[in-house]
GUKELO-676790 format. One record per residue: residue in three letters; chain; x, y, z of N, C-alpha, C in turn. Coordinates in Angstrom, 3 decimals. Example, Ala and Ser with C-alpha at 12.3 -4.5 7.8 and 13.67 -1.06 7.14 Angstrom:
BEGIN
    r  c     neast    nnorth       nup    caeast   canorth      caup     ceast    cnorth       cup
  ALA  A    13.190    -5.690     7.800    12.300    -4.500     7.800    13.200    -3.300     7.800
  SER  A    12.850    -2.250     7.080    13.670    -1.060     7.140    12.900     0.030     7.870
This chain:
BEGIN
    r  c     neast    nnorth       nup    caeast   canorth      caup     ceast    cnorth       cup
  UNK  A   -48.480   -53.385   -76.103   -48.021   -53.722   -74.770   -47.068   -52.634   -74.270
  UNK  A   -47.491   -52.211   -73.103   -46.612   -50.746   -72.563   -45.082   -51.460   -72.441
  UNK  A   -44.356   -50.636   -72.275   -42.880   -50.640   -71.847   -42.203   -50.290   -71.751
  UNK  A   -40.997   -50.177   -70.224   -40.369   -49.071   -69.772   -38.931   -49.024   -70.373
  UNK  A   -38.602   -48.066   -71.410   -37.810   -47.925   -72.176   -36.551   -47.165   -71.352
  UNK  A   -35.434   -47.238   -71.900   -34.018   -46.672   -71.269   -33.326   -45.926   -72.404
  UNK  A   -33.397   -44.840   -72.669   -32.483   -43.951   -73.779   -31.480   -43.374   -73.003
  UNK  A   -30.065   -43.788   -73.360   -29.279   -43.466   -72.712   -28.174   -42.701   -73.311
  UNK  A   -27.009   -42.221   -72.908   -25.852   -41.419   -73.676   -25.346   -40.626   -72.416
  UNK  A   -24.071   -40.017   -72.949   -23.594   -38.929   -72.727   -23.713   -37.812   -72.272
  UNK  A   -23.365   -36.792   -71.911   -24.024   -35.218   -72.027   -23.766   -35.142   -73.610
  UNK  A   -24.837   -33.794   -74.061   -24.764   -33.516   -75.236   -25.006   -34.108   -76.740
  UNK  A   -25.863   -35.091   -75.865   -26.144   -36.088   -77.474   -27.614   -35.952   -77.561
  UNK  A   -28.150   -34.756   -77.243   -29.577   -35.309   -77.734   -30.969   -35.140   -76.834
  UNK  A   -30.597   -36.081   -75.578   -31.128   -36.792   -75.269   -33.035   -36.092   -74.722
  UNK  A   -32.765   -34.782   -74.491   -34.033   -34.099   -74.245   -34.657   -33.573   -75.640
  UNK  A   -34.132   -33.408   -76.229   -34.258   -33.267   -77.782   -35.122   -34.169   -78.320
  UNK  A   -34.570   -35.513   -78.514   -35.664   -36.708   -78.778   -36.821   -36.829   -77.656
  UNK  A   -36.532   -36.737   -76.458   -37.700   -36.363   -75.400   -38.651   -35.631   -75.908
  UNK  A   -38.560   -34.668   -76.359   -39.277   -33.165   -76.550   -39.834   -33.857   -77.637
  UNK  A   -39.586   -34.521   -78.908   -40.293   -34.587   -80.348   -41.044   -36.168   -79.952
  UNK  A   -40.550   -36.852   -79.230   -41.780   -37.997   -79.209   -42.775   -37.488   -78.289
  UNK  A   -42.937   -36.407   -77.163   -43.555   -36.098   -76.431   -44.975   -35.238   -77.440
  UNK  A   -44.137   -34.312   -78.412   -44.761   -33.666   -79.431   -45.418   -34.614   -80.376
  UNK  A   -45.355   -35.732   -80.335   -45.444   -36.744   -81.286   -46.942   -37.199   -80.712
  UNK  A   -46.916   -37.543   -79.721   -48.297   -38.019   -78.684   -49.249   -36.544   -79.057
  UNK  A   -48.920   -35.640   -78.441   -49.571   -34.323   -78.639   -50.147   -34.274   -79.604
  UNK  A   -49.313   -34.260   -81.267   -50.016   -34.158   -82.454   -51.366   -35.206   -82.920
  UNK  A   -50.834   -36.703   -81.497   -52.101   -37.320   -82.644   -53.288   -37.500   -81.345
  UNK  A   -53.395   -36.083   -80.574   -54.472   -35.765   -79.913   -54.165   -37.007   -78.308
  UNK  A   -53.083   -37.369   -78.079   -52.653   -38.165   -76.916   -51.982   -37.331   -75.822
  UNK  A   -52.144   -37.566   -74.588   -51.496   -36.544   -73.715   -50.749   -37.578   -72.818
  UNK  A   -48.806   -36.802   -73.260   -48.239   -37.892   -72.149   -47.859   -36.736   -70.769
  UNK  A   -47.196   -37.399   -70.189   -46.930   -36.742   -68.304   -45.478   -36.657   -68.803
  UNK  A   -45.132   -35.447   -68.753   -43.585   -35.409   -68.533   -42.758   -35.003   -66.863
  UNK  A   -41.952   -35.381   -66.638   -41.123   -35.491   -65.390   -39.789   -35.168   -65.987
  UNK  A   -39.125   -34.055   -64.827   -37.896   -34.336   -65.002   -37.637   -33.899   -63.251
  UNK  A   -35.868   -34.102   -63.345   -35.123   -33.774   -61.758   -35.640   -32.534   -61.345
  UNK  A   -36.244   -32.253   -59.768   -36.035   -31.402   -59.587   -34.788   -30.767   -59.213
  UNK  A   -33.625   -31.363   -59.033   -32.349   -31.079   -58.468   -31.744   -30.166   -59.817
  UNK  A   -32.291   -30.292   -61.261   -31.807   -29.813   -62.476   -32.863   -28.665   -62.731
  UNK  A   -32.088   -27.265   -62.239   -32.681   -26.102   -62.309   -32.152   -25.240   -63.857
  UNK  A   -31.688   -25.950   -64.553   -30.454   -25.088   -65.722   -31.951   -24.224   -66.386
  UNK  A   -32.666   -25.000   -66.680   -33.905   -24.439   -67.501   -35.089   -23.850   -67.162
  UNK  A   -34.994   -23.320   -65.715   -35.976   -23.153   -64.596   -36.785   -24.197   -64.300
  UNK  A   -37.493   -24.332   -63.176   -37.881   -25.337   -61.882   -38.974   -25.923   -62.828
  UNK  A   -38.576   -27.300   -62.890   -40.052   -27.752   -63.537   -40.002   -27.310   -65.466
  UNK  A   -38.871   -26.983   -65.966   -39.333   -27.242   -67.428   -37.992   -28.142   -67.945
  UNK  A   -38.350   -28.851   -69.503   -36.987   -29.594   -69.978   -36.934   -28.535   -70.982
  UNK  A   -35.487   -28.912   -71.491   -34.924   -27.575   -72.471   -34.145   -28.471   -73.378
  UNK  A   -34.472   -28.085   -74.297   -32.884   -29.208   -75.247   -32.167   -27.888   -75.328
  UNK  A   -30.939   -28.070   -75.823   -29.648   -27.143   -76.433   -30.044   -26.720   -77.752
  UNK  A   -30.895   -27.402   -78.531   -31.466   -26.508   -80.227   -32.558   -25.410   -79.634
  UNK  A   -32.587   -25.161   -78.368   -34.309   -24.380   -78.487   -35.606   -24.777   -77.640
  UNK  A   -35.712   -25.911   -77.878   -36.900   -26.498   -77.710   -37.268   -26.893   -76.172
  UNK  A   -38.526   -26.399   -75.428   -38.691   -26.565   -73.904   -39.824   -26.949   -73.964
  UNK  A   -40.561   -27.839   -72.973   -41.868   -28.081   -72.087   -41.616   -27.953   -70.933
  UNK  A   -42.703   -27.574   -71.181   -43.184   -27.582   -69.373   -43.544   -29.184   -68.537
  UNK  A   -42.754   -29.281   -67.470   -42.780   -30.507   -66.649   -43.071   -30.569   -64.926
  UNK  A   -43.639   -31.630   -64.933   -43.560   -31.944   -63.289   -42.534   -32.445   -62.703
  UNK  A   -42.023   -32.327   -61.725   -40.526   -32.726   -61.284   -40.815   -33.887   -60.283
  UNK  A   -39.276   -34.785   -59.679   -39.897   -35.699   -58.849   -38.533   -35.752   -58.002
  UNK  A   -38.377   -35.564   -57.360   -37.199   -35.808   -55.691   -37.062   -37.112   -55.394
  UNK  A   -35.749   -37.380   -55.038   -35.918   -38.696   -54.552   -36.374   -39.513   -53.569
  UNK  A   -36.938   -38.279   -53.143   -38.292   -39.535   -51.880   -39.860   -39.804   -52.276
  UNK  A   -40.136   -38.876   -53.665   -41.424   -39.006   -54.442   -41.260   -40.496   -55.113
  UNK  A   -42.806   -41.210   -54.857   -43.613   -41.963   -54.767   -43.825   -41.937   -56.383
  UNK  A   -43.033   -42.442   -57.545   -44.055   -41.798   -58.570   -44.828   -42.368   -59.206
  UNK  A   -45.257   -43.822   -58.708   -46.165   -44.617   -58.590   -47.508   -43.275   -58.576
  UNK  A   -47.370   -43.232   -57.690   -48.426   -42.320   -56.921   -48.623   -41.041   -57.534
  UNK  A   -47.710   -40.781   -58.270   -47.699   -39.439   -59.090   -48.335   -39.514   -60.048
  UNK  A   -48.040   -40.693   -60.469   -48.676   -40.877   -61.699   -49.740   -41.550   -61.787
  UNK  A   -50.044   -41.949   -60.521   -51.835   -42.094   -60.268   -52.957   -40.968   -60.464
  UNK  A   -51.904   -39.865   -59.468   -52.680   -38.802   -59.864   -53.103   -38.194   -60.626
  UNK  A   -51.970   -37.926   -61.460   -51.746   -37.649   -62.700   -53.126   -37.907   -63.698
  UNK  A   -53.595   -39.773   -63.448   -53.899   -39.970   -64.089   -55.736   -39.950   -63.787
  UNK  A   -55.746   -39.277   -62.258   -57.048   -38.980   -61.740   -57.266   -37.566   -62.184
  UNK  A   -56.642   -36.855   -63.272   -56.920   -35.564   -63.915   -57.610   -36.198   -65.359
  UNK  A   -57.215   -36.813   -65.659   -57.390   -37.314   -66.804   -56.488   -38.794   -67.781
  UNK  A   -57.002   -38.874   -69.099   -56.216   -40.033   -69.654   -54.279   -39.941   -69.764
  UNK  A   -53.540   -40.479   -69.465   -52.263   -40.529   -69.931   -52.358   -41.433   -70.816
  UNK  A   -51.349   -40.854   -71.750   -50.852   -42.030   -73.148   -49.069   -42.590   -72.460
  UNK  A   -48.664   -41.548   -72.207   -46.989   -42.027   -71.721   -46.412   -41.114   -70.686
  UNK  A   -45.596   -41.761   -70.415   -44.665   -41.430   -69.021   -43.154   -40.899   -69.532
  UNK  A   -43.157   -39.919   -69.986   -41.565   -39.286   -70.110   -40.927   -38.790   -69.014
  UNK  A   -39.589   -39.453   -68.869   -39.088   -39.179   -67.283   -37.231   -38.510   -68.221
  UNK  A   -37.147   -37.196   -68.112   -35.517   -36.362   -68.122   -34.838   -36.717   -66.852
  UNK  A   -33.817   -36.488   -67.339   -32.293   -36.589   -66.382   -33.032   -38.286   -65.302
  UNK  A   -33.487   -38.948   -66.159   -33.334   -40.107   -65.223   -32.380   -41.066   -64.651
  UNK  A   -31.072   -40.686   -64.628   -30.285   -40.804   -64.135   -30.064   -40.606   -62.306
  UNK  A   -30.645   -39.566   -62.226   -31.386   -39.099   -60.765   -32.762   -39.906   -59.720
  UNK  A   -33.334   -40.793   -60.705   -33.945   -41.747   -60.107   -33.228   -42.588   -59.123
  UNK  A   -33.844   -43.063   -58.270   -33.461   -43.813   -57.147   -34.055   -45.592   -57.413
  UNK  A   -32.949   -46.471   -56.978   -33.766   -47.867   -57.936   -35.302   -47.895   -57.316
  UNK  A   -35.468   -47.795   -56.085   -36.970   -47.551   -55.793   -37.858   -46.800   -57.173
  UNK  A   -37.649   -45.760   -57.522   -39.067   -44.878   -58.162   -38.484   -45.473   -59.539
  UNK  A   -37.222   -46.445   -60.351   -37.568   -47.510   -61.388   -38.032   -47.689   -60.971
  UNK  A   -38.182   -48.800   -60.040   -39.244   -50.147   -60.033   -40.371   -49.714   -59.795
  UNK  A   -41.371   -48.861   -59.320   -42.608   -47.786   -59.542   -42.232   -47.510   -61.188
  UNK  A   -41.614   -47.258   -61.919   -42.061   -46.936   -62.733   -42.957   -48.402   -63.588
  UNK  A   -41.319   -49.202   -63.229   -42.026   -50.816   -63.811   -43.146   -50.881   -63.258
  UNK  A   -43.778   -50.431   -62.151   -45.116   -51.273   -61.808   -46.421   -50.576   -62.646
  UNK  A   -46.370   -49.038   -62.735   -46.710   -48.119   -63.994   -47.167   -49.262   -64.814
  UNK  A   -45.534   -49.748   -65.702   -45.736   -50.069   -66.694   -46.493   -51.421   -66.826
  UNK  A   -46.051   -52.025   -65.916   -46.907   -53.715   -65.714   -48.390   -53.633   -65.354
  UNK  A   -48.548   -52.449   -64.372   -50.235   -52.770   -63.729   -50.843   -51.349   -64.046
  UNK  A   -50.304   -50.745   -64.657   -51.334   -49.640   -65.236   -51.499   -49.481   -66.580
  UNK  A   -50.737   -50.491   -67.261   -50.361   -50.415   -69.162   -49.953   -49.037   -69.790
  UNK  A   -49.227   -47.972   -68.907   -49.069   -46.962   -69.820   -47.115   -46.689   -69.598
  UNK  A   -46.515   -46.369   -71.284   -45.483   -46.785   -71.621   -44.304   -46.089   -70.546
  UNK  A   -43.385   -46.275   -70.252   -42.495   -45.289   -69.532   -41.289   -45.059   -70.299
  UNK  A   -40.929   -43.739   -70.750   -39.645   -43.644   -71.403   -38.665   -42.738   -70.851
  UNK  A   -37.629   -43.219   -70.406   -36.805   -42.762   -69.215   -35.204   -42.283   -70.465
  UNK  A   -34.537   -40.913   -70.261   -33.850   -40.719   -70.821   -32.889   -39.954   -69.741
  UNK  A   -31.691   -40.655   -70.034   -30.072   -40.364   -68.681   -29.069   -40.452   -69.495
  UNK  A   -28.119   -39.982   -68.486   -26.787   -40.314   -68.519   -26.524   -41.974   -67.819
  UNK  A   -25.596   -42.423   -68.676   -25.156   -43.634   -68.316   -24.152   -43.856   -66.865
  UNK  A   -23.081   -43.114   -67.243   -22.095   -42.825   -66.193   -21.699   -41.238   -65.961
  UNK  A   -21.268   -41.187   -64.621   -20.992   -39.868   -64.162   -19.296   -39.847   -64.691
  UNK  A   -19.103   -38.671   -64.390   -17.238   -38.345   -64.856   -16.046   -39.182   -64.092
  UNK  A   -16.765   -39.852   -63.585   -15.643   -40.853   -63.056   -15.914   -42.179   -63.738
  UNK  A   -16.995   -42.448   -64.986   -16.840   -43.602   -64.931   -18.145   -44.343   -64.715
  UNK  A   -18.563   -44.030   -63.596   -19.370   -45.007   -62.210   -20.888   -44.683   -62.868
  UNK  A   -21.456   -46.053   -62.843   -22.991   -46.099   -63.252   -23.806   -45.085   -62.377
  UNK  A   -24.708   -43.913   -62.572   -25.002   -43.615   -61.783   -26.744   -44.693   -61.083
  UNK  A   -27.421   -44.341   -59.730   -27.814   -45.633   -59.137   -28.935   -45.589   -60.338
  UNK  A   -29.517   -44.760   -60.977   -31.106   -44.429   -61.772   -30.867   -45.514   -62.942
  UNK  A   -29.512   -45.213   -63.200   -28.975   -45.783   -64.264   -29.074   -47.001   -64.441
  UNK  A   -28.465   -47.464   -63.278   -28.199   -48.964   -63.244   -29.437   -50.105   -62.832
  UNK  A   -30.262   -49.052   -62.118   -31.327   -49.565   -62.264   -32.269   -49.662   -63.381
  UNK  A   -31.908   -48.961   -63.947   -32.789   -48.869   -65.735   -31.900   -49.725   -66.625
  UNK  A   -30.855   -49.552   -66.706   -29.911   -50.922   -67.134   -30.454   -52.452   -66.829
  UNK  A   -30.910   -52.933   -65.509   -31.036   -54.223   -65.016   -32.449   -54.494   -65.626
  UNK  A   -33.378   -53.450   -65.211   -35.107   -53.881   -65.426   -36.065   -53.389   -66.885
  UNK  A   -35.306   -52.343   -67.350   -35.950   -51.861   -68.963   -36.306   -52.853   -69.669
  UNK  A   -37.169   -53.084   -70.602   -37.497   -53.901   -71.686   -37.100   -53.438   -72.699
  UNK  A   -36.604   -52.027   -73.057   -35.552   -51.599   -73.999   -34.368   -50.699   -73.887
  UNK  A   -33.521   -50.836   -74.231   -32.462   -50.064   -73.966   -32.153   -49.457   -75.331
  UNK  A   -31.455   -48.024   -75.828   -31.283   -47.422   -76.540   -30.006   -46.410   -76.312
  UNK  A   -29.454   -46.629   -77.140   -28.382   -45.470   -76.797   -28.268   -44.392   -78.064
  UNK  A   -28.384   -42.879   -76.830   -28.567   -41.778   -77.943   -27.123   -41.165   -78.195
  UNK  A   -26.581   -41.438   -79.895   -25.222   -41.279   -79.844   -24.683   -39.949   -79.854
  UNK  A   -23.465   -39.237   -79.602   -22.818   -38.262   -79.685   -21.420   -39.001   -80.011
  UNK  A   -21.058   -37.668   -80.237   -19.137   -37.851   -80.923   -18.307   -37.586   -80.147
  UNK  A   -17.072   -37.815   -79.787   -15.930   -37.239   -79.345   -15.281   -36.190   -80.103
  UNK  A   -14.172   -35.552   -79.990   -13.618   -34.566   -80.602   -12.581   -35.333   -81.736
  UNK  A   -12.280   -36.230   -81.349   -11.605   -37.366   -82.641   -12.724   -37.844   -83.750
  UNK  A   -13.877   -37.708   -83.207   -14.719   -38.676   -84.397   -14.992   -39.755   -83.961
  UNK  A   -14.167   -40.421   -82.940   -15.171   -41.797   -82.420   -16.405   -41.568   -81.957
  UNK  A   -17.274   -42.197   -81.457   -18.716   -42.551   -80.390   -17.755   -42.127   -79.262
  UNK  A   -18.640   -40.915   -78.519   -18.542   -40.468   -76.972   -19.088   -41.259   -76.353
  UNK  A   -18.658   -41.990   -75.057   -19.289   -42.744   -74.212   -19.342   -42.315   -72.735
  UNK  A   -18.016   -41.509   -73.022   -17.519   -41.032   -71.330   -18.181   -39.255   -71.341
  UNK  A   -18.164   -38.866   -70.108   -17.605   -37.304   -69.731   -16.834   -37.407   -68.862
  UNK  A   -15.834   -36.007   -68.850   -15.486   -35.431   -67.842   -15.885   -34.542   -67.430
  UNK  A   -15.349   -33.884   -66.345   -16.177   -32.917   -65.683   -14.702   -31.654   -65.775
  UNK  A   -15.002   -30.317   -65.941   -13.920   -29.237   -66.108   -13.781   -28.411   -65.119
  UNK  A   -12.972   -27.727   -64.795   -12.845   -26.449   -63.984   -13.032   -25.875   -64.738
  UNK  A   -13.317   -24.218   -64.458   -13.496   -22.589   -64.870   -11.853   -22.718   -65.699
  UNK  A   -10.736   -23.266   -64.940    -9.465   -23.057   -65.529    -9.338   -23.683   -66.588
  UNK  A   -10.452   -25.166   -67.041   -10.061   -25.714   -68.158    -9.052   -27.588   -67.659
  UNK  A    -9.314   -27.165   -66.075    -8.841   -28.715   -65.492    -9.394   -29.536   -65.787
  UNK  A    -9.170   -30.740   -65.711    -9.991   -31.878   -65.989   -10.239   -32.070   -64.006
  UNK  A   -11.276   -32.183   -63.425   -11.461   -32.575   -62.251   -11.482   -34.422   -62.141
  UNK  A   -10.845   -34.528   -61.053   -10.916   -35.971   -61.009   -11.871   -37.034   -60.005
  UNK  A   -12.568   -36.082   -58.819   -12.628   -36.494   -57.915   -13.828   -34.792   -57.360
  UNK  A   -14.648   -35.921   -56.522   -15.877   -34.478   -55.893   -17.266   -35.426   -55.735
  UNK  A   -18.132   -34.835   -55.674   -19.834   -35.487   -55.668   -20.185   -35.963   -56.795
  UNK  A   -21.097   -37.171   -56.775   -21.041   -37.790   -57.972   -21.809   -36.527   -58.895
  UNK  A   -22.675   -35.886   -58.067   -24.374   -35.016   -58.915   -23.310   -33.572   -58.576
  UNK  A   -22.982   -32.959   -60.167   -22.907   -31.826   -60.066   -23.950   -31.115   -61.713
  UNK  A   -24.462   -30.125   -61.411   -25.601   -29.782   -62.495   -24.717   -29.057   -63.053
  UNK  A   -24.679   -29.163   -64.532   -24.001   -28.211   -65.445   -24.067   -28.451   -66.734
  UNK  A   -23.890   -27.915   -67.843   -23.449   -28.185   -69.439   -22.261   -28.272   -69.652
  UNK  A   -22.403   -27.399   -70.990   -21.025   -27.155   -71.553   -20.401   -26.696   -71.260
  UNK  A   -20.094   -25.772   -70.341   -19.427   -25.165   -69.100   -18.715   -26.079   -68.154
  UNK  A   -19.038   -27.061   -68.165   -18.553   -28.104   -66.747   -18.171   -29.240   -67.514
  UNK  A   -18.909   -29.915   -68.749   -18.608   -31.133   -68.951   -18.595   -31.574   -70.358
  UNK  A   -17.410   -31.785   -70.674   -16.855   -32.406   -72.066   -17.040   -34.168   -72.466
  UNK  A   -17.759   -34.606   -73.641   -17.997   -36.055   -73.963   -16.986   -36.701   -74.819
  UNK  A   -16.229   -37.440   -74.097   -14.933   -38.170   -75.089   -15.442   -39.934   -75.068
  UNK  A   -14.498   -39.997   -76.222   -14.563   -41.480   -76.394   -13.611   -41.989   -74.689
  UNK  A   -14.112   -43.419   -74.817   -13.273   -44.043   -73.884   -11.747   -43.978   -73.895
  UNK  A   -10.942   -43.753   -74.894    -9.498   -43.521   -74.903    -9.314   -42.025   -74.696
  UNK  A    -9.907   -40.762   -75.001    -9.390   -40.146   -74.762   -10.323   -39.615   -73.391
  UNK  A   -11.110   -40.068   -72.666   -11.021   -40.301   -71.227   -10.651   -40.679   -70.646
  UNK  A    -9.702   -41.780   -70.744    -8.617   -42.021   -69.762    -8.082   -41.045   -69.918
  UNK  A    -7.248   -40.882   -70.987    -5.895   -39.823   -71.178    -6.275   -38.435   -70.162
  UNK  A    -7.510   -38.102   -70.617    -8.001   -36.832   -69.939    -7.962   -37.072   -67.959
  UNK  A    -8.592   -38.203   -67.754    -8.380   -38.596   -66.070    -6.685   -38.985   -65.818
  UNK  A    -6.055   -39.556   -66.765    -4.687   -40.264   -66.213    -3.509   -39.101   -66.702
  UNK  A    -4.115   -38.022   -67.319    -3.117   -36.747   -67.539    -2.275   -37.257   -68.555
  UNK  A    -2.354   -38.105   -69.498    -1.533   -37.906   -70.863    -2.254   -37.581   -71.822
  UNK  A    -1.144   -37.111   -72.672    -1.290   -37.020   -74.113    -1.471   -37.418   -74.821
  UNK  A    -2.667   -37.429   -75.851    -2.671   -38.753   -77.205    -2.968   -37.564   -77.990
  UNK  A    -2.196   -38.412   -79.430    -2.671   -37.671   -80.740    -4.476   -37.987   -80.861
  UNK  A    -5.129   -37.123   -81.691    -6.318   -37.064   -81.859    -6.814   -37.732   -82.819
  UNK  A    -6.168   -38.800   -83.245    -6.375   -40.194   -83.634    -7.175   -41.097   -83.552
């Protein structure tokens, strides 16, 4: 029975990484899935996913006024799909979830959607929360903080090494822009104190 899955985390935990090896996973046993990611996420050039170990495919991208119901009709008027891998789904709009749910309900083929949970303030982003409410599985892909707890949060950095507090929710960047802390030492980092690394 298909089903539209939610792998979620942090920056830096993974999350295209495991994308890339279940995608390779279909491939090896002669199955062909559709990969998607943002077009708004150019880090890896237009149209491919990249993990941080190395590893890239080549992808179709989708904007937030694409239909991907419809995309993935087409898609599937080229030939058979086995699965629906959707990067940076966080950038989904609750509209193209619920297309994906319909994918998954009236076309039987699986959807596995991998995001960020919250942006650097905190705040669900909308892809998110819509994959939060309607998924039939949820998964969270873990990373660490610099203490050793589970990262749950980011912040977002200046060039100077600021912690920014405040700006657009969608800014594209890595490790350059955005650090993954546990929930205590994201406050500290937004509310400007100090904690031991405890």
């Amino acid at each position: 029975m298909a089903k539209l899955h939610f792998h979620y985390s942090t920056m830096n935990a993974g999350k295209s990484t495991v994308l890339l090896q279940a995608a390779h996973n279909y491939r090896e046993r002669g199955m062909d899935p559709y990969l998607l990611t943002a077009q708004v996420d150019t880090r890896a050039g237009q149209g491919r996913i990249a993990s941080r170990i190395g590893i890239t495919a080549k992808a179709d991208t989708f904007s937030p006024h694409d239909d991907l119901y419809r995309k993935v009709e087409a898609r599937l008027a080229a030939g058979p799909c086995a699965c629906i891998f959707v990067d940076e789904a966080q950038f989904l709009s609750r509209d193209q979830v619920w297309q994906l749910a319909r994918v998954v309900d009236d076309l039987g083929i699986p959807a596995m959607c991998y995001g960020l949970r919250v942006d650097f303030m905190g705040q669900l982003f909308p892809g998110s929360a819509a994959l939060l409410a309607l998924a039939d599985d949820l998964r969270e892909v873990r990373t660490i903080c610099h203490c050793g707890r589970k990262a749950s949060m980011v912040v977002r950095m200046a060039a100077d090494g600021r912690v920014i507090t405040g700006g657009d929710q969608v800014q594209i960047g890595g490790n350059e822009s955005y650090v993954s802390l546990c929930r205590r030492h994201w406050r500290a980092a937004i509310e400007g104190d100090q904690l031991p690394l405890v």
